[in-house]
N, C-alpha and C positions, 0 to 999 in steps of 0.2 A: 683478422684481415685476410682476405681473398689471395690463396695463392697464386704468379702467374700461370702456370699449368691450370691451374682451374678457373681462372678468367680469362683463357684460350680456349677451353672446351667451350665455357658458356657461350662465348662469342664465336665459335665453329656450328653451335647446337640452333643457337638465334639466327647467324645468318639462313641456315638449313631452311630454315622452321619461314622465315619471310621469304625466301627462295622460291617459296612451295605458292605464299599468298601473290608471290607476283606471276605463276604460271613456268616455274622456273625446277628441273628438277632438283629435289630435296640433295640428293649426291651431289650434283656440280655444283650445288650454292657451298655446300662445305666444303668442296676440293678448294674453290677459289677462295673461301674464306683463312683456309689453312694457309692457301700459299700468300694471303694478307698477310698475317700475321708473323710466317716465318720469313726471318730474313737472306737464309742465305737457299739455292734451290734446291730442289728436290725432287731424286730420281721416284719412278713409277713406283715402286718398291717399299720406300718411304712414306708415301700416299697409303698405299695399299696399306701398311701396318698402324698406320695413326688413326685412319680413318674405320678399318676392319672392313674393306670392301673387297672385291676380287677384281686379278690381274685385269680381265677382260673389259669392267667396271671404269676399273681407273684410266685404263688408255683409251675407252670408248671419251670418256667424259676430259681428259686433257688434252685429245684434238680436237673435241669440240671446242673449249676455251680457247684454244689456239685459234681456231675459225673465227671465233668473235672477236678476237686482236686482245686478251684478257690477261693471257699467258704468253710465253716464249719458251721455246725450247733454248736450252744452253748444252754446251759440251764443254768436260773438263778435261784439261789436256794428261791423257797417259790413261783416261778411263774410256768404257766402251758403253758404260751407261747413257741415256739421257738422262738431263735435269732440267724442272722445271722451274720458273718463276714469276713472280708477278712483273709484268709490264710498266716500268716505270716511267710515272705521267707528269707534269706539272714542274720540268725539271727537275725532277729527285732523281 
């Protein structure tokens, strides 16, 4: 049976991977896929380590998501971090 850590990656690798077929960069389909999948958000840093992309990478590519209304920025009280997370749609 498929661990979920590695039916996270697959589903991080595949979003990537149709990311690319719809003219979409291959990094920002997984940023957004990752912050699918994880529930709660997720500072720059985080991204940065999951995904192994650099700082510059990650905050170019989650104000982009932010532009598209995909992402939100969040703040947690007593941190200086950002965090990120998916946008939630459909009532959830």
């Amino acid at each position: 049976m498929m661990e979920l850590a590695e039916a996270k990656q697959k589903f991080i690798d595949s979003w990537g991977t149709l990311g690319q077929e719809w003219g979409i960069n291959r990094t920002m389909a997984q940023v957004h896929a990752l912050l699918l999948v994880t529930p709660e958000a997720l500072s720059t840093e985080d991204v940065m380590e999951t995904l192994g992309i650099s700082r510059g990478n990650a905050n170019m590519t989650l104000r982009e998501l932010m532009g598209w209304g995909l992402v939100d920025k969040q703040l947690k009280k007593g941190e200086r971090r950002e965090y990120f997370g998916q946008i939630k749609m459909f009532g959830t």
